[in-house]
N, CA, C and O atoms as a GROMACS GRO file, in nm:
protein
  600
    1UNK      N    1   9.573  14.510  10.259
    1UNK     CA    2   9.645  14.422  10.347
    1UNK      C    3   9.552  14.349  10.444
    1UNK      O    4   9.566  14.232  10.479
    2UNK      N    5   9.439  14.446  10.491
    2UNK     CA    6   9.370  14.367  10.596
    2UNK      C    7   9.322  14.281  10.513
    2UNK      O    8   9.345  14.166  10.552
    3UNK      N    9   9.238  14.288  10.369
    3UNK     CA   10   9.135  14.240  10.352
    3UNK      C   11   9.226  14.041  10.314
    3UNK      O   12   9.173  13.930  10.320
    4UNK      N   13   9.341  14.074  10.286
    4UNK     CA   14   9.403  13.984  10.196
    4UNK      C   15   9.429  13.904  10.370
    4UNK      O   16   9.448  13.783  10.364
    5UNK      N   17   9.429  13.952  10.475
    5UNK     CA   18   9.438  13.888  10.604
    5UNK      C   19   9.335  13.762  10.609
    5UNK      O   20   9.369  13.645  10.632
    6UNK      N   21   9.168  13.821  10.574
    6UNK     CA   22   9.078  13.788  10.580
    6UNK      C   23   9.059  13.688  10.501
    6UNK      O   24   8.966  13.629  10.556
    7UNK      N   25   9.088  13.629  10.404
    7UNK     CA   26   9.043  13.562  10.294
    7UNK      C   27   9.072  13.435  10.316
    7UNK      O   28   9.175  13.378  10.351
    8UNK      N   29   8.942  13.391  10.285
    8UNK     CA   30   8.949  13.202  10.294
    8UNK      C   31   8.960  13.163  10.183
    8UNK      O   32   8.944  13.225  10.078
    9UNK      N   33   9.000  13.017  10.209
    9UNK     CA   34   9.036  12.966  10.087
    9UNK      C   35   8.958  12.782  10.093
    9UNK      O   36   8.963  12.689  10.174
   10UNK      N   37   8.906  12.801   9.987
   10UNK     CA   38   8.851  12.676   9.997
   10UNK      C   39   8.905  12.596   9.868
   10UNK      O   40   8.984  12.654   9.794
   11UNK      N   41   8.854  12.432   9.830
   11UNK     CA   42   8.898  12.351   9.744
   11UNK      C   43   8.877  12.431   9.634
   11UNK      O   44   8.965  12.423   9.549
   12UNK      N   45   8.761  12.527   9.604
   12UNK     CA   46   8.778  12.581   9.451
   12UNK      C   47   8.751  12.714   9.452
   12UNK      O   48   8.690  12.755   9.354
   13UNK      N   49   8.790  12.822   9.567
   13UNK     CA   50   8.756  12.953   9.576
   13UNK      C   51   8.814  12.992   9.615
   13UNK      O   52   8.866  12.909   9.690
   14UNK      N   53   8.879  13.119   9.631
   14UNK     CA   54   8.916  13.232   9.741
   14UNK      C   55   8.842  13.363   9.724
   14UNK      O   56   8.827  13.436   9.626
   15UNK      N   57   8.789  13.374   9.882
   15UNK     CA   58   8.698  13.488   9.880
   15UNK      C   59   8.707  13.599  10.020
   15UNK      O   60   8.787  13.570  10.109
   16UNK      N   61   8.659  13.666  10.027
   16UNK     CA   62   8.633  13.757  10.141
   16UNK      C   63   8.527  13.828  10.114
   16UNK      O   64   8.528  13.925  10.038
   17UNK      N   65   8.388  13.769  10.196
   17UNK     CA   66   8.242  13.871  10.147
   17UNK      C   67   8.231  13.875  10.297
   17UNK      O   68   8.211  13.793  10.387
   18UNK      N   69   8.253  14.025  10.285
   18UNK     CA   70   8.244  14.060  10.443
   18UNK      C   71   8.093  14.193  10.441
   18UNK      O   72   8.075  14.256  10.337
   19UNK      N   73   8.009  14.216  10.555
   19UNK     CA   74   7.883  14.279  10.470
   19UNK      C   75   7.866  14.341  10.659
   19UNK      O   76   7.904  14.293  10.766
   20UNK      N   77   7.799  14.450  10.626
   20UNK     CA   78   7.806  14.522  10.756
   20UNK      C   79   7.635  14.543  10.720
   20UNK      O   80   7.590  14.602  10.622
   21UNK      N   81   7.562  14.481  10.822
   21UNK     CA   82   7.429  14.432  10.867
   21UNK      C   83   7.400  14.566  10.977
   21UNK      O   84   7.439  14.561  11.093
   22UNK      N   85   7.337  14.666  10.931
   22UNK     CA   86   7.228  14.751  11.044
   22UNK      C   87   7.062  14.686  11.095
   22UNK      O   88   6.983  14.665  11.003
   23UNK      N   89   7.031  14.668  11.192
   23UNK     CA   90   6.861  14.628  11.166
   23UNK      C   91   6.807  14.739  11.346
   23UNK      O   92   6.876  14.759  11.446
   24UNK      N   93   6.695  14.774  11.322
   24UNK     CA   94   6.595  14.837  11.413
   24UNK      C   95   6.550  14.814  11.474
   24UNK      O   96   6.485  14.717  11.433
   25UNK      N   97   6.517  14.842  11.606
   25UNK     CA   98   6.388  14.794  11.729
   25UNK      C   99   6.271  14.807  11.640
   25UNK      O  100   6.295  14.861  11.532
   26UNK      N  101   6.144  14.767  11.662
   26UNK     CA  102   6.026  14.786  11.640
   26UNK      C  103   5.996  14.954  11.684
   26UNK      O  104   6.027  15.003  11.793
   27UNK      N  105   5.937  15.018  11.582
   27UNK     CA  106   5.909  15.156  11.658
   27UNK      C  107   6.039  15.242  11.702
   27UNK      O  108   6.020  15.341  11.772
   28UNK      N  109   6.196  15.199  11.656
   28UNK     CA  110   6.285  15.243  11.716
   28UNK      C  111   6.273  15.256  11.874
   28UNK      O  112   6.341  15.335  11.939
   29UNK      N  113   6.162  15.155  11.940
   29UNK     CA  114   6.158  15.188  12.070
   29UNK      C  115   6.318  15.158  12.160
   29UNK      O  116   6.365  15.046  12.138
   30UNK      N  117   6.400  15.249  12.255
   30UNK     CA  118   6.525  15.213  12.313
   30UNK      C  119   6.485  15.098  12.420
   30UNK      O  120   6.461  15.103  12.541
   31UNK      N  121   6.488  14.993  12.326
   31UNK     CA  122   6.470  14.830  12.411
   31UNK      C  123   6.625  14.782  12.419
   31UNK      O  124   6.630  14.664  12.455
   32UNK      N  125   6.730  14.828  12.400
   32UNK     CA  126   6.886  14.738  12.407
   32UNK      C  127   6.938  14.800  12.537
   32UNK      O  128   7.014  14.896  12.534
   33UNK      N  129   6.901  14.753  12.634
   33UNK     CA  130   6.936  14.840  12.761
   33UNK      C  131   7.023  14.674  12.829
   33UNK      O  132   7.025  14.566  12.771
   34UNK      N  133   7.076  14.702  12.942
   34UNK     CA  134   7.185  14.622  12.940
   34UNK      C  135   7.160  14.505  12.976
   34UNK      O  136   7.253  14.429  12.949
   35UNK      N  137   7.002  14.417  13.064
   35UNK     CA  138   7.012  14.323  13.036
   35UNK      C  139   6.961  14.210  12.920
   35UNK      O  140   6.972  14.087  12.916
   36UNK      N  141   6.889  14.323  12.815
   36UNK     CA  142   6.867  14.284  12.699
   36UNK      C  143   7.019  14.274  12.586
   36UNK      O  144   7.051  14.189  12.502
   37UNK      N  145   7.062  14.353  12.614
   37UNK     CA  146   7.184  14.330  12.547
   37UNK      C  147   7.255  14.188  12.574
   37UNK      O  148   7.318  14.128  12.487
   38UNK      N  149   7.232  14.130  12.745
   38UNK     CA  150   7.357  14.006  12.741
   38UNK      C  151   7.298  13.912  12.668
   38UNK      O  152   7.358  13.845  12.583
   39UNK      N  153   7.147  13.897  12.701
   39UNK     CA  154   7.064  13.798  12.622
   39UNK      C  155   7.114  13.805  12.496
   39UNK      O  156   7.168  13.701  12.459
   40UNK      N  157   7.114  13.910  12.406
   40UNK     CA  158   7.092  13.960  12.260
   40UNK      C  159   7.249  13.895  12.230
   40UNK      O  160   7.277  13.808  12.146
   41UNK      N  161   7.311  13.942  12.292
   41UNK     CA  162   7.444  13.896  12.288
   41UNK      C  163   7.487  13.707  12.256
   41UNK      O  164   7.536  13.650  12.158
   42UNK      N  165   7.451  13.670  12.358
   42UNK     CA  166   7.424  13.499  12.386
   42UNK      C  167   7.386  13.441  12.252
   42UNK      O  168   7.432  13.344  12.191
   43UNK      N  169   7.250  13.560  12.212
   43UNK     CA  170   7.168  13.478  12.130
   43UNK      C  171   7.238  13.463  11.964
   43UNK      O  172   7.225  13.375  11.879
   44UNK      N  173   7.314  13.587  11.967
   44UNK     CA  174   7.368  13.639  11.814
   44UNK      C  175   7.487  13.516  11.792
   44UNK      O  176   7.513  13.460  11.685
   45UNK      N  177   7.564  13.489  11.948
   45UNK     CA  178   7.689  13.330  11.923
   45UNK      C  179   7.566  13.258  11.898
   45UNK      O  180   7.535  13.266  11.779
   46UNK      N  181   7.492  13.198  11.961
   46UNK     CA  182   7.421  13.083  11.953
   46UNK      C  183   7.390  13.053  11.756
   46UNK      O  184   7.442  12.966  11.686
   47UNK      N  185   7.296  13.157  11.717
   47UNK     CA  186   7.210  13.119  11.584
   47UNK      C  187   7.362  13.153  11.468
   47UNK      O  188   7.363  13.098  11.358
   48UNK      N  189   7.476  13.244  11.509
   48UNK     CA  190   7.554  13.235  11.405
   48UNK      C  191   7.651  13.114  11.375
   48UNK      O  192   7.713  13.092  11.270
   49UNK      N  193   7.649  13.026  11.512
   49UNK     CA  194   7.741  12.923  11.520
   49UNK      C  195   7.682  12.833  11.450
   49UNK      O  196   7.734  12.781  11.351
   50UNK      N  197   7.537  12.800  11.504
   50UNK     CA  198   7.402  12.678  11.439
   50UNK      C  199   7.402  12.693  11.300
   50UNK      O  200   7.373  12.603  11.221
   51UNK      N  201   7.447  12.857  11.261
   51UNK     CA  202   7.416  12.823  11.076
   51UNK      C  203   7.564  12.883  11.055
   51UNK      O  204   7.573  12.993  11.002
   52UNK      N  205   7.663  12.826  11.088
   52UNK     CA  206   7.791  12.852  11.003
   52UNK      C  207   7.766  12.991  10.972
   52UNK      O  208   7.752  13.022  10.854
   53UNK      N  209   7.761  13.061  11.045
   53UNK     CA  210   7.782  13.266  10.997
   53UNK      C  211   7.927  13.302  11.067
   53UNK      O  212   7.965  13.254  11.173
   54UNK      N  213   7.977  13.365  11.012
   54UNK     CA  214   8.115  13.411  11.090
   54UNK      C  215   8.061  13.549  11.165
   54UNK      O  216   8.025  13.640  11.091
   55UNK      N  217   8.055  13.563  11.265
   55UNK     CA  218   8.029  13.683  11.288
   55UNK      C  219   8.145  13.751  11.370
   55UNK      O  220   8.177  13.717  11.484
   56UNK      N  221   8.221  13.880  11.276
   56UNK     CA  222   8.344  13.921  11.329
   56UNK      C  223   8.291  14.020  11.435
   56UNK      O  224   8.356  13.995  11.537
   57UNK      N  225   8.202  14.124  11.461
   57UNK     CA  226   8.211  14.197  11.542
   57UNK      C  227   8.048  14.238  11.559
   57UNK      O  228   7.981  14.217  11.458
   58UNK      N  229   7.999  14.277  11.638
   58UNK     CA  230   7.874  14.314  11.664
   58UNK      C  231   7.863  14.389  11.754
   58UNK      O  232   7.933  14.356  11.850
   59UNK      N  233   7.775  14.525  11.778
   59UNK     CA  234   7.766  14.590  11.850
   59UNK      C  235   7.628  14.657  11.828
   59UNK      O  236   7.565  14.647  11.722
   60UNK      N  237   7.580  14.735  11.948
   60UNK     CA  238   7.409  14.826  11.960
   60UNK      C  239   7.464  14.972  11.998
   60UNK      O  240   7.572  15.018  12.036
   61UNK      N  241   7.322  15.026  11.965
   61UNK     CA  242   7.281  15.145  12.090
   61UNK      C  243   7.176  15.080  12.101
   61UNK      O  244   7.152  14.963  12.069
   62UNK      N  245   7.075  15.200  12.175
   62UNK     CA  246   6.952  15.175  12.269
   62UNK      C  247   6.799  15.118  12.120
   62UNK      O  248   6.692  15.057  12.114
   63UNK      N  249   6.881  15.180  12.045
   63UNK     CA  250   6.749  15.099  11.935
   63UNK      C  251   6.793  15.053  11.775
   63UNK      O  252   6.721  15.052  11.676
   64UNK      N  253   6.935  15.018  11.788
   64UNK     CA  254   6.983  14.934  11.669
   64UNK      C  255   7.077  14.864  11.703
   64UNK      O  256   7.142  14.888  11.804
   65UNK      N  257   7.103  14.752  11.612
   65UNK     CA  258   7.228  14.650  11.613
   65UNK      C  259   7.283  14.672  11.513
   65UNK      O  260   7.212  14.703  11.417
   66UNK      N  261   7.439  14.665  11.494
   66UNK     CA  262   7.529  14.690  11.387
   66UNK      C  263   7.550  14.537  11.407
   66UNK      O  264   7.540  14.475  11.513
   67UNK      N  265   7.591  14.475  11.256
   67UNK     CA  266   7.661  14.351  11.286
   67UNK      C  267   7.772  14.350  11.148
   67UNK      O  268   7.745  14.393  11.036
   68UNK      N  269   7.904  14.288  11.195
   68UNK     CA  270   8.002  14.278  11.089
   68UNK      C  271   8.017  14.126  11.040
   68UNK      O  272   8.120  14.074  11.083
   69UNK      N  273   7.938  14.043  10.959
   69UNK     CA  274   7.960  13.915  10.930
   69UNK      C  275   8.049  13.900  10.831
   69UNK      O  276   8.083  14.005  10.777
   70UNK      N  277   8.108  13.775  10.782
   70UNK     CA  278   8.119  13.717  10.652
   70UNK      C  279   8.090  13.588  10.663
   70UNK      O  280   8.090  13.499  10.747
   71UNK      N  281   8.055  13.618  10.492
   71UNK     CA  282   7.975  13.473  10.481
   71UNK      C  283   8.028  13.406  10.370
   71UNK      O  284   8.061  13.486  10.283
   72UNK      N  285   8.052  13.273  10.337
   72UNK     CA  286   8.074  13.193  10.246
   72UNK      C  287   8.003  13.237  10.144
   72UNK      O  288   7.923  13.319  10.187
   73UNK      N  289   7.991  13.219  10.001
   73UNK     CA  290   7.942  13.258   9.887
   73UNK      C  291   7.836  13.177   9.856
   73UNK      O  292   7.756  13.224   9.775
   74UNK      N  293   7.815  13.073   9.898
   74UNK     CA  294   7.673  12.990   9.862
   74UNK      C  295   7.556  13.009  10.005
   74UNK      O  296   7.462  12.935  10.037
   75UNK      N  297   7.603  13.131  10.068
   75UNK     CA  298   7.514  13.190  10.194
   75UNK      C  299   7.467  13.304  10.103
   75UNK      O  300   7.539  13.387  10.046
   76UNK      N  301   7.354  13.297  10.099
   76UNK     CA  302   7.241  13.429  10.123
   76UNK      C  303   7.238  13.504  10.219
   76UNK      O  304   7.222  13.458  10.332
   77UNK      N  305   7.249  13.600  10.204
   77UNK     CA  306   7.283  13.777  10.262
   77UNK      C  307   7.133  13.795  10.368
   77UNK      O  308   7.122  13.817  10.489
   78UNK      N  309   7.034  13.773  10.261
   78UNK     CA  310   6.858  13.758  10.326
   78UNK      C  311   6.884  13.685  10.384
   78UNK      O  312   6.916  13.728  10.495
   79UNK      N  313   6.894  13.534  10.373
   79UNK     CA  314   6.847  13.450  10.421
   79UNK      C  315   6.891  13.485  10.595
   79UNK      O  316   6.825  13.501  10.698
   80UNK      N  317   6.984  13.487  10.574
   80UNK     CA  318   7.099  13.480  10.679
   80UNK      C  319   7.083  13.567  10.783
   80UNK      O  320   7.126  13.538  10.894
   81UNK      N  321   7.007  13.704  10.757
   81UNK     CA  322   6.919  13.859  10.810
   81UNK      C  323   6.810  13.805  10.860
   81UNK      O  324   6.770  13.841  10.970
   82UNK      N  325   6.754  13.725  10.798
   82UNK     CA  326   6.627  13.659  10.832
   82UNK      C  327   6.624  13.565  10.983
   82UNK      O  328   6.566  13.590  11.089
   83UNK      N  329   6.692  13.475  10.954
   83UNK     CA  330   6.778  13.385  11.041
   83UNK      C  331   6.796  13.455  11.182
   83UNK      O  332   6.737  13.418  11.283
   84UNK      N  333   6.866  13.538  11.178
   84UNK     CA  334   6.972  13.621  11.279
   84UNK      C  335   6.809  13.698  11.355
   84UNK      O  336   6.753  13.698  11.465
   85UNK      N  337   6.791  13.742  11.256
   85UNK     CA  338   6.619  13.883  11.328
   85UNK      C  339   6.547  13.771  11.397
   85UNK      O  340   6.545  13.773  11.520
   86UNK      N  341   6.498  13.692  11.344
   86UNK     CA  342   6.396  13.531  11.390
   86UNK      C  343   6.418  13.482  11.540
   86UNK      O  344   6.331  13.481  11.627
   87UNK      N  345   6.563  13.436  11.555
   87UNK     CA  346   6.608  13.378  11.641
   87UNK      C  347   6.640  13.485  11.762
   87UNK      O  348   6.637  13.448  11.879
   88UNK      N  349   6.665  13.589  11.734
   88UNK     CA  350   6.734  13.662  11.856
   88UNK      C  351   6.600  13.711  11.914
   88UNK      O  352   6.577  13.723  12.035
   89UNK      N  353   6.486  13.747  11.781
   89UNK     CA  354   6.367  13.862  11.843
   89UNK      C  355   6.288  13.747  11.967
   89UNK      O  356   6.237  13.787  12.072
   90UNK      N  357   6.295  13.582  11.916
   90UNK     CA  358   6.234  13.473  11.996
   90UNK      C  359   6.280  13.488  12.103
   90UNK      O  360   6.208  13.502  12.201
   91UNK      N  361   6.437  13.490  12.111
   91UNK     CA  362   6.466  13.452  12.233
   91UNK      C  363   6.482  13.542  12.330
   91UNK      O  364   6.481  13.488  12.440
   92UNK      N  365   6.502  13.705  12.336
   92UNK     CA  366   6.526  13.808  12.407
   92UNK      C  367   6.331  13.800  12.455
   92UNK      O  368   6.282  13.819  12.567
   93UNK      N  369   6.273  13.773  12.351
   93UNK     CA  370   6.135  13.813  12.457
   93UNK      C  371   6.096  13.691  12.547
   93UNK      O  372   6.032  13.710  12.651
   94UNK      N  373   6.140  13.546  12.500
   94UNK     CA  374   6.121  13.470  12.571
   94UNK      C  375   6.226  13.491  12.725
   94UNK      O  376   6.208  13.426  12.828
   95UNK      N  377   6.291  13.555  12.712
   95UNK     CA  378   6.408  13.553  12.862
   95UNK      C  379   6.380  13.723  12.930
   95UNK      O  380   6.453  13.745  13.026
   96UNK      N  381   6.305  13.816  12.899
   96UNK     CA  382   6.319  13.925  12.912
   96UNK      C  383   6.166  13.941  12.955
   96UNK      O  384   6.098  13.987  12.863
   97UNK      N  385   6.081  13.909  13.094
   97UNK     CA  386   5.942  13.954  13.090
   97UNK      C  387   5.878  14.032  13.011
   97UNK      O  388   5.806  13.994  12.919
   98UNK      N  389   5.901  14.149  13.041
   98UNK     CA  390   5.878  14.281  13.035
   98UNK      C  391   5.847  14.308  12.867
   98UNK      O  392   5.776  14.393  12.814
   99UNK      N  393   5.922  14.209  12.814
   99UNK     CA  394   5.916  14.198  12.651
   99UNK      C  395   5.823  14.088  12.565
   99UNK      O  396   5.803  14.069  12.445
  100UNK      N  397   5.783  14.034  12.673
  100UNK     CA  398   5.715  13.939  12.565
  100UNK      C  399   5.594  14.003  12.504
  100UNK      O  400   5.587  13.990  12.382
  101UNK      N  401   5.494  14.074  12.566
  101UNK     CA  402   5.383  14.086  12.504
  101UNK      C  403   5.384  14.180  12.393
  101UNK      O  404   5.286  14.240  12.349
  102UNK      N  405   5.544  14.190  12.339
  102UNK     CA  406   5.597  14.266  12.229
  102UNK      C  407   5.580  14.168  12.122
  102UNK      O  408   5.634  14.058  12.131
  103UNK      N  409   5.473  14.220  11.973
  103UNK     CA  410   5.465  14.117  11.874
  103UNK      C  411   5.598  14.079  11.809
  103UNK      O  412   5.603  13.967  11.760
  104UNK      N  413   5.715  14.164  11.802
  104UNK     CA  414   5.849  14.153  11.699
  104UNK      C  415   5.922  14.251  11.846
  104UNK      O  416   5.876  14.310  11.944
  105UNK      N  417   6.069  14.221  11.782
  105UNK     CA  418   6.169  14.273  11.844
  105UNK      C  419   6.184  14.372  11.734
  105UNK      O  420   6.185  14.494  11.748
  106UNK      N  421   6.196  14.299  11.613
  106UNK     CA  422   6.290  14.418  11.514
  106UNK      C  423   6.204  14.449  11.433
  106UNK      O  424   6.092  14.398  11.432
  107UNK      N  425   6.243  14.537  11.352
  107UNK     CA  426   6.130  14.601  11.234
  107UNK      C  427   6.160  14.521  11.137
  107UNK      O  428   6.249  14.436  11.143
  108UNK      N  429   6.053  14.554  10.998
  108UNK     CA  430   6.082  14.447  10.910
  108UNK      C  431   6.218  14.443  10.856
  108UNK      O  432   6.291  14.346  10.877
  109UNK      N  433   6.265  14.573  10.767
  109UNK     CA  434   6.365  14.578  10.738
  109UNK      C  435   6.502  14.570  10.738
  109UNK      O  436   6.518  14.474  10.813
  110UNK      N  437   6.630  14.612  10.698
  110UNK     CA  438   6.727  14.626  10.748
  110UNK      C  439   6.804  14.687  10.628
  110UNK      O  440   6.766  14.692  10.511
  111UNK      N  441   6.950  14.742  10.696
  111UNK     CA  442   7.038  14.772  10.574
  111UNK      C  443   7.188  14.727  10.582
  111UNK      O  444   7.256  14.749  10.682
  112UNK      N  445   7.236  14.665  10.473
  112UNK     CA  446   7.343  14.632  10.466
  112UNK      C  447   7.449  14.655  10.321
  112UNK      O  448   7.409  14.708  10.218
  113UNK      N  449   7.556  14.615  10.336
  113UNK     CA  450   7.638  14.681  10.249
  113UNK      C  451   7.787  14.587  10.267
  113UNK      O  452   7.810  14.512  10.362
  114UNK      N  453   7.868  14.611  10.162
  114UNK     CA  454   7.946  14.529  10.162
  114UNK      C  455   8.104  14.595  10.219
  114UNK      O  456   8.101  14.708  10.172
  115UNK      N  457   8.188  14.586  10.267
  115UNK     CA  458   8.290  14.607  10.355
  115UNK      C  459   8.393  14.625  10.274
  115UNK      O  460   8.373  14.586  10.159
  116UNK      N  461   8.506  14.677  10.300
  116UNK     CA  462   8.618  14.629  10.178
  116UNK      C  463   8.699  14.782  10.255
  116UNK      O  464   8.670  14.838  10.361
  117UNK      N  465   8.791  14.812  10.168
  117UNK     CA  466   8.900  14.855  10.226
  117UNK      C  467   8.897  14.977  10.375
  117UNK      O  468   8.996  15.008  10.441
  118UNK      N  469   8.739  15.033  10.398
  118UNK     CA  470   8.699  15.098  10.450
  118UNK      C  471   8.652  15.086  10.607
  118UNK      O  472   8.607  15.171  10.683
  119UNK      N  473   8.683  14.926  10.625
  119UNK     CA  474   8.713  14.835  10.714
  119UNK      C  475   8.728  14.938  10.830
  119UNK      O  476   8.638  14.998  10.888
  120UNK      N  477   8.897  14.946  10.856
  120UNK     CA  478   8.939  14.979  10.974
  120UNK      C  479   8.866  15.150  11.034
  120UNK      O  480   8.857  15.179  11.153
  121UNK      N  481   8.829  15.228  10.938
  121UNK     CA  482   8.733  15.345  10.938
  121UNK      C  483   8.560  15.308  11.018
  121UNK      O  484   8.507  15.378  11.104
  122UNK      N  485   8.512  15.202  10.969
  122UNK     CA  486   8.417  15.159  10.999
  122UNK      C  487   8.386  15.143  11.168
  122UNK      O  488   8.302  15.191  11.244
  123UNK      N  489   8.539  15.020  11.187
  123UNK     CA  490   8.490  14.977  11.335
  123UNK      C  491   8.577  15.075  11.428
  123UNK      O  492   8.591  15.037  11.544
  124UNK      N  493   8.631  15.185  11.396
  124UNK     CA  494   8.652  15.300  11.454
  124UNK      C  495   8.526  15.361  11.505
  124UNK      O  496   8.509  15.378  11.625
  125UNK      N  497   8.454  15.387  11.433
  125UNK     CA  498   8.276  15.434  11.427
  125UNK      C  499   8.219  15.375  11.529
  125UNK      O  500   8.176  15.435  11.627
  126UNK      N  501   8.215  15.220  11.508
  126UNK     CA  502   8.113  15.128  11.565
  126UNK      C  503   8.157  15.132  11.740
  126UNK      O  504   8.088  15.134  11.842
  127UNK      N  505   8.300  15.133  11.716
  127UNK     CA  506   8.355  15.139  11.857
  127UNK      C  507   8.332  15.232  11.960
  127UNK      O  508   8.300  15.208  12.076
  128UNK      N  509   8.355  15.364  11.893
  128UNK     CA  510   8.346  15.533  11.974
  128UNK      C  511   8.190  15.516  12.023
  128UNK      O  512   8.161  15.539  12.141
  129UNK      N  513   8.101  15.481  11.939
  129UNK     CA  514   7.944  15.549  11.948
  129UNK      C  515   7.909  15.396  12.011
  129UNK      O  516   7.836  15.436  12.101
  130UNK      N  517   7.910  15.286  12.023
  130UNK     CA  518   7.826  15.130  12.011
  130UNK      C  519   7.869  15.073  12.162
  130UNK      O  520   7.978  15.070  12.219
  131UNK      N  521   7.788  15.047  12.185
  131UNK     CA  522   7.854  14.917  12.335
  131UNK      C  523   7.846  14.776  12.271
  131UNK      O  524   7.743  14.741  12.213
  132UNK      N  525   7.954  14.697  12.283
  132UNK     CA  526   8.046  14.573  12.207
  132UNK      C  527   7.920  14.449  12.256
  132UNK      O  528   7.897  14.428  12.375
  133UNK      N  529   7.840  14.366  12.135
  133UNK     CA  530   7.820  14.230  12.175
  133UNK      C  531   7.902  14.148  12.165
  133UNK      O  532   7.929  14.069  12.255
  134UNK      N  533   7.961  14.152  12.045
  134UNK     CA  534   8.045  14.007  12.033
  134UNK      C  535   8.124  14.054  11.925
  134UNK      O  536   8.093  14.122  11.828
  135UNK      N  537   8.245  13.997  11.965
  135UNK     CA  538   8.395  14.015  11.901
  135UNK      C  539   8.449  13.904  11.897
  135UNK      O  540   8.450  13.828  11.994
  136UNK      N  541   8.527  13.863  11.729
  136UNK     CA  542   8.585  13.766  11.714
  136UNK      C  543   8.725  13.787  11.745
  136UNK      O  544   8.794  13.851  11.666
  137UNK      N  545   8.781  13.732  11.869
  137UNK     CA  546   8.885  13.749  11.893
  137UNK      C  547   9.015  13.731  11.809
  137UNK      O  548   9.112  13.801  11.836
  138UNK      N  549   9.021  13.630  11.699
  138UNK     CA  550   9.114  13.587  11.646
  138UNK      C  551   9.088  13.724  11.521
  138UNK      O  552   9.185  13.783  11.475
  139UNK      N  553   8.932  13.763  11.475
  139UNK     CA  554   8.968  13.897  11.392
  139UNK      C  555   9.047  13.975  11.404
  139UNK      O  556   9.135  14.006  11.324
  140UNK      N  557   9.012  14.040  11.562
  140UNK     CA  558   9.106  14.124  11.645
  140UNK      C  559   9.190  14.125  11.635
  140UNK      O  560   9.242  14.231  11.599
  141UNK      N  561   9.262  14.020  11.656
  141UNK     CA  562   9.414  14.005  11.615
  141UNK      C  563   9.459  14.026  11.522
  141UNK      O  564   9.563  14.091  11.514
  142UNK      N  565   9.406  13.985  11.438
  142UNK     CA  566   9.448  14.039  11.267
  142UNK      C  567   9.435  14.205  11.277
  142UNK      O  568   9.519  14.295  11.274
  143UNK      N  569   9.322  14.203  11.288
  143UNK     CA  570   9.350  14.350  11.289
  143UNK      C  571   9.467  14.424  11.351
  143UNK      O  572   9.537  14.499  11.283
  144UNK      N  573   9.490  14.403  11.491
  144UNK     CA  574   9.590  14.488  11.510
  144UNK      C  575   9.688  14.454  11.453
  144UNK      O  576   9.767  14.546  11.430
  145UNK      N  577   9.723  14.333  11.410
  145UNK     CA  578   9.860  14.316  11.351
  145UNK      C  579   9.861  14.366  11.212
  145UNK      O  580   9.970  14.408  11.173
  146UNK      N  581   9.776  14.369  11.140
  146UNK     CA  582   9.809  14.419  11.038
  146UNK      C  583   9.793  14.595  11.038
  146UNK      O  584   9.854  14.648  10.946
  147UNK      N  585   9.740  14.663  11.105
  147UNK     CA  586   9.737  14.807  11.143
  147UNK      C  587   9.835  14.841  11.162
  147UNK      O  588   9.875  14.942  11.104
  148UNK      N  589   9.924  14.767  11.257
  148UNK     CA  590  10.035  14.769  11.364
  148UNK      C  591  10.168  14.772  11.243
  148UNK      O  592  10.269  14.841  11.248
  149UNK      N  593  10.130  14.681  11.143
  149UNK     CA  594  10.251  14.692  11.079
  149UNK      C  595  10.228  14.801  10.993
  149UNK      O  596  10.305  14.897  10.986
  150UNK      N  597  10.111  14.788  10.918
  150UNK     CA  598  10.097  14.886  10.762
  150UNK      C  599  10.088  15.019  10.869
  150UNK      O  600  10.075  15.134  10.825
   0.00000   0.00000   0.00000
């Protein structure tokens, strides 16, 4: 029910690729402390709006970011990881002293995975343990309404 909430529809598709994005501090050092977070925050609307990323929900602890995107089907999963790590690691050290003479924000890697009925289990998780960057409000809504009813 949720997922069928979710689904866009375009002139020759209907889809829902929704993908739950983990990535690392450098060194797991605990750099997401709270005024790195508003920056980090700012920065994650800014570069997902500039490249058409939907980003439904996002949240940290002290040395990872969870992120809940979906993406259109002619978006790359990499590319898009790439994008997101690039732009945020620039701009938190450019606004954050204390951080610049840091070569990277994030480590190389990351892990992600694809979403699907396991949804509402997930951001139960992200919620209890994570302090909230950014929430798509109109997701939200879906969500509760469809929780609320099923």
């Amino acid at each position: 029910m949720l997922l069928e909430a979710l689904l866009v529809r375009s002139r020759h598709s209907v889809h829902v690729l929704l993908f739950h994005v983990t990535f690392c501090t450098k060194y797991r050092y605990r750099l997401l402390v709270y005024d790195v977070r508003q920056v980090l925050s700012k920065a994650l609307r800014e570069v997902c709006e500039r490249h058409d990323v939907c980003i439904l929900y996002a949240c940290s602890w002290l040395d990872h970011v969870h992120l809940l995107l979906r993406l259109r089907p002619s978006q790359s999963l990499s590319e898009i990881v790439r994008i997101i790590k690039g732009y945020t690691s620039r701009r938190v050290r450019m606004e954050i002293p204390e951080l610049r003479k840091l070569p990277a924000l994030w480590q190389c890697g990351y892990f992600a995975r694809t979403v699907g009925y396991d949804l509402p289990r997930l951001l139960r998780y992200l919620d209890k343990r994570h302090f909230r960057l950014v929430v798509n409000e109109a997701f939200l809504e879906v969500l509760r309404k469809v929780l609320l009813d099923g």
